[in-house]
TIZAFI-377703 format. One line per field, with one value per residue (C-alpha): x, y, z; residue in one letter; chain. Coordinates in nm, 4 decimals. Example, Ala and Ser with C-alpha at 12.3 -4.5 7.8 and 13.67 -1.06 7.14 Angstrom:
<markes>
x	c(1.2300 / 1.3670)
y	c(-0.4500 / -0.1060)
z	c(0.7800 / 0.7140)
resn	c(A / S)
chain	c(A / A)
</markes>
This chain:
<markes>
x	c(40.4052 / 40.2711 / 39.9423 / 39.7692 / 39.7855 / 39.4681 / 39.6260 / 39.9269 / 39.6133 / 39.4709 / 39.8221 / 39.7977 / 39.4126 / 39.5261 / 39.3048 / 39.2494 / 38.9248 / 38.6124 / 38.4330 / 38.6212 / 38.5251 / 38.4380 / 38.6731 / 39.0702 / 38.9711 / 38.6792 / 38.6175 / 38.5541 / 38.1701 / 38.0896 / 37.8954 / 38.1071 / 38.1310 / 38.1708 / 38.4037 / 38.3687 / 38.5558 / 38.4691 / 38.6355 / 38.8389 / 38.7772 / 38.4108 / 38.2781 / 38.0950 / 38.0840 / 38.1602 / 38.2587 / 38.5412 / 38.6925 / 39.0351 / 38.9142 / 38.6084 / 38.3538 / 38.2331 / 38.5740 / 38.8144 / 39.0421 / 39.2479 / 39.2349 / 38.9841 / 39.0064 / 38.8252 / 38.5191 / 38.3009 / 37.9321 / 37.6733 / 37.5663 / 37.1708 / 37.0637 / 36.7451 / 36.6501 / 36.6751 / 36.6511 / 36.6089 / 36.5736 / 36.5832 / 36.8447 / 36.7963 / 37.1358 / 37.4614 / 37.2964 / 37.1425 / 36.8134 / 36.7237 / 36.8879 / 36.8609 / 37.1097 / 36.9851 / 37.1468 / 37.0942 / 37.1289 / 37.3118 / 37.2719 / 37.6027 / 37.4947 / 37.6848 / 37.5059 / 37.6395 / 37.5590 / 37.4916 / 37.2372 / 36.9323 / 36.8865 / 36.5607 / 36.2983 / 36.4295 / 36.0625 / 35.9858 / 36.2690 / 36.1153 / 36.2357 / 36.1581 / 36.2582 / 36.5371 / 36.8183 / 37.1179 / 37.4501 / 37.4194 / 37.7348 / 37.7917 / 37.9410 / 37.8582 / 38.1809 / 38.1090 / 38.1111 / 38.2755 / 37.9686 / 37.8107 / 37.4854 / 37.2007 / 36.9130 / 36.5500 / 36.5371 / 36.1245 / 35.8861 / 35.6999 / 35.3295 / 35.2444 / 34.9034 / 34.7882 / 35.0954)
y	c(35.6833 / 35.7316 / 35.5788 / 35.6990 / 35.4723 / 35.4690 / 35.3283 / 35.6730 / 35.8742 / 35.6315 / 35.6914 / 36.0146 / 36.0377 / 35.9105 / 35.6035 / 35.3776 / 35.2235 / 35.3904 / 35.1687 / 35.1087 / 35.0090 / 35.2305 / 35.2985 / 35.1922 / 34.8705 / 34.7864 / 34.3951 / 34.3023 / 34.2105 / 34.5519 / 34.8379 / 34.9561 / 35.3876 / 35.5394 / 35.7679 / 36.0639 / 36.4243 / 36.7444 / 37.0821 / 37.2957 / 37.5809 / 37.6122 / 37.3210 / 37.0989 / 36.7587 / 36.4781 / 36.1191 / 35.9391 / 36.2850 / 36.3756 / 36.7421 / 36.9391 / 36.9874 / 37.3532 / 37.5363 / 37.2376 / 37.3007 / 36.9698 / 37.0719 / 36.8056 / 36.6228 / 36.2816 / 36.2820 / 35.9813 / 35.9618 / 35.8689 / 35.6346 / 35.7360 / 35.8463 / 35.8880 / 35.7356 / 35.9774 / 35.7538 / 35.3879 / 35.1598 / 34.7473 / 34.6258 / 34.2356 / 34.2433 / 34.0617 / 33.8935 / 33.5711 / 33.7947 / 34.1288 / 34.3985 / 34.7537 / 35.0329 / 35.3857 / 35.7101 / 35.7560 / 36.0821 / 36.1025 / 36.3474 / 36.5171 / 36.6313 / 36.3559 / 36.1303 / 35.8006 / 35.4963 / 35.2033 / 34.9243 / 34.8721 / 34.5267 / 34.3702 / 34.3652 / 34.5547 / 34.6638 / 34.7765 / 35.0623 / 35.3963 / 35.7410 / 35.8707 / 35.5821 / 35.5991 / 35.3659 / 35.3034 / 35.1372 / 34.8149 / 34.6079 / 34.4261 / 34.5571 / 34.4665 / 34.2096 / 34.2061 / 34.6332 / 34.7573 / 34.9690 / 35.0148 / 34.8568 / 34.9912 / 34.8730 / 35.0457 / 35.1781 / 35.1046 / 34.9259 / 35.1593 / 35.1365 / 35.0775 / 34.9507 / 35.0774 / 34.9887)
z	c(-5.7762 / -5.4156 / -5.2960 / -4.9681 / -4.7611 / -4.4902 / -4.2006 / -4.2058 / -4.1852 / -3.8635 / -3.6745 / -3.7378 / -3.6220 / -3.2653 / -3.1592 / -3.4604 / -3.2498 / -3.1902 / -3.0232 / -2.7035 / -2.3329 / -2.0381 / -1.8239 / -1.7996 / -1.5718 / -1.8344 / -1.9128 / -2.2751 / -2.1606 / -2.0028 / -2.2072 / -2.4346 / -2.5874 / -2.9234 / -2.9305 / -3.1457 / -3.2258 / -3.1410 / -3.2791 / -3.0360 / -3.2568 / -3.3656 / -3.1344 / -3.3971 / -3.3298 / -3.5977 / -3.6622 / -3.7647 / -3.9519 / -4.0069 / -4.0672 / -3.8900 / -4.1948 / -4.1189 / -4.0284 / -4.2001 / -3.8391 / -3.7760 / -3.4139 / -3.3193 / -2.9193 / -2.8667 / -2.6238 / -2.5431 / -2.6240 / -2.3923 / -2.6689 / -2.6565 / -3.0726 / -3.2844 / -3.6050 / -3.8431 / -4.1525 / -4.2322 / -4.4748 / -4.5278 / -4.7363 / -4.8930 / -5.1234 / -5.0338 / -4.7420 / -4.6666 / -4.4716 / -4.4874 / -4.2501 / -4.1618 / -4.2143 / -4.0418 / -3.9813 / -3.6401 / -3.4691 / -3.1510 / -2.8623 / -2.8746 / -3.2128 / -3.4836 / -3.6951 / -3.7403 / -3.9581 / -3.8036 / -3.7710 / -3.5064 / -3.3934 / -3.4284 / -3.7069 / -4.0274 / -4.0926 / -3.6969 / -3.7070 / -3.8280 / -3.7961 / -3.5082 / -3.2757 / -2.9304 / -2.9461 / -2.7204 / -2.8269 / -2.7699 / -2.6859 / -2.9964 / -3.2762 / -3.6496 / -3.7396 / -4.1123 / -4.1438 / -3.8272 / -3.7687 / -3.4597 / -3.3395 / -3.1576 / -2.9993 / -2.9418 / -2.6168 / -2.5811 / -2.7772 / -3.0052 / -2.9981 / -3.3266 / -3.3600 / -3.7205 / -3.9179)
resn	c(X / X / X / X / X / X / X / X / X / X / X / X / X / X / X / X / X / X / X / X / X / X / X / X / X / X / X / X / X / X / X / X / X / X / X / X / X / X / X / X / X / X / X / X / X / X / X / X / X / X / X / X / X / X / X / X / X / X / X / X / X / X / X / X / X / X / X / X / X / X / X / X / X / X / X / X / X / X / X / X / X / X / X / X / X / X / X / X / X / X / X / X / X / X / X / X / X / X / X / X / X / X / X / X / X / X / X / X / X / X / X / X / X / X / X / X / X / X / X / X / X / X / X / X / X / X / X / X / X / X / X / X / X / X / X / X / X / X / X / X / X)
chain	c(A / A / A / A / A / A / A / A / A / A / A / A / A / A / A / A / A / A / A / A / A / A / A / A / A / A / A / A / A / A / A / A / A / A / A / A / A / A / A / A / A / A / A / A / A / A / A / A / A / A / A / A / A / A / A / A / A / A / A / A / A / A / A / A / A / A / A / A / A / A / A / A / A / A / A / A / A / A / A / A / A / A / A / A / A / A / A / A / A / A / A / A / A / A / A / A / A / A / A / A / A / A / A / A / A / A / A / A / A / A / A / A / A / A / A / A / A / A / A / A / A / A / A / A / A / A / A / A / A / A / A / A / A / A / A / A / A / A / A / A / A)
</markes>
C-alpha cells in the first residue's frame, strides 16, 4: 500500500522554506521575507499551495512579499499553552492571506490593525509572526 509522503510533494514544490532572508549575502539577524506563489496563468496569489485554487494550474513561480498585512480575523486561544496567544488571518498586500500570530497582547489585536513580519518565527508551529506596525488608539475598549 502507498502512503503520500509530504516531504515528495516539498521537493517537488521547489523551496521547502518560506520564510527565508533577504538577499543572497543575508545574515541570519537581518529582516527576513515570506515567500509566497503566484499563478503564471490567471495571476492569483496564494500560500504554501501545490495547485492555484481558482484555475487548479500547477504553473505557479515564487515571488517575495514585502511582508506589510492586515488583520482580518483574530481570536485568543488559552488551550495547549501555558498563557493565552493569538492566532489571526492576516491579509497581506500582494493579495494572500496567511495564518500567523501578532506579537503582543492577545486581547489588543483586532481586525482592522497593520502588521509587518517581524523577524522571529513561531518555533512551536512554523508560522510566521507579525508585529503591529502603530499603536492603535483605543481609548473606549
Amino acid at each position: 500500500m502507498y502512503h503520500f509522503s509530504g516531504s515528495v510533494a516539498q521537493q517537488a514544490a521547489g523551496s521547502t522554506r518560506l520564510l527565508e532572508p533577504q538577499g543572497p549575502g543575508a545574515r541570519s539577524g537581518d529582516q527576513e521575507a515570506m515567500l509566497f506563489q503566484r499563478c503564471t496563468w490567471c495571476g492569483t496569489a496564494m500560500y504554501h499551495r501545490l495547485l492555484c485554487p481558482v484555475c487548479q494550474g500547477s504553473d505557479l513561480r515564487t515571488e517575495r512579499s514585502a511582508g506589510l498585512g492586515t488583520v482580518r480575523h483574530s481570536t485568543v486561544l488559552h488551550r495547549n499553552t501555558p498563557a493565552a496567544r493569538n492566532v489571526s488571518l492576516i491579509e497581506m498586500a500582494e493579495g494572500f492571506v496567511v495564518r500567523g500570530r501578532v506579537m503582543g497582547p492577545p486581547i489588543g489585536v483586532h481586525s482592522g490593525d497593520r502588521v509587518r513580519l517581524s523577524t522571529a518565527e513561531d518555533p512551536v508551529r512554523g508560522e510566521p509572526v507579525f508585529q503591529l506596525v502603530d499603536e492603535p488608539l483605543r481609548a473606549w475598549t
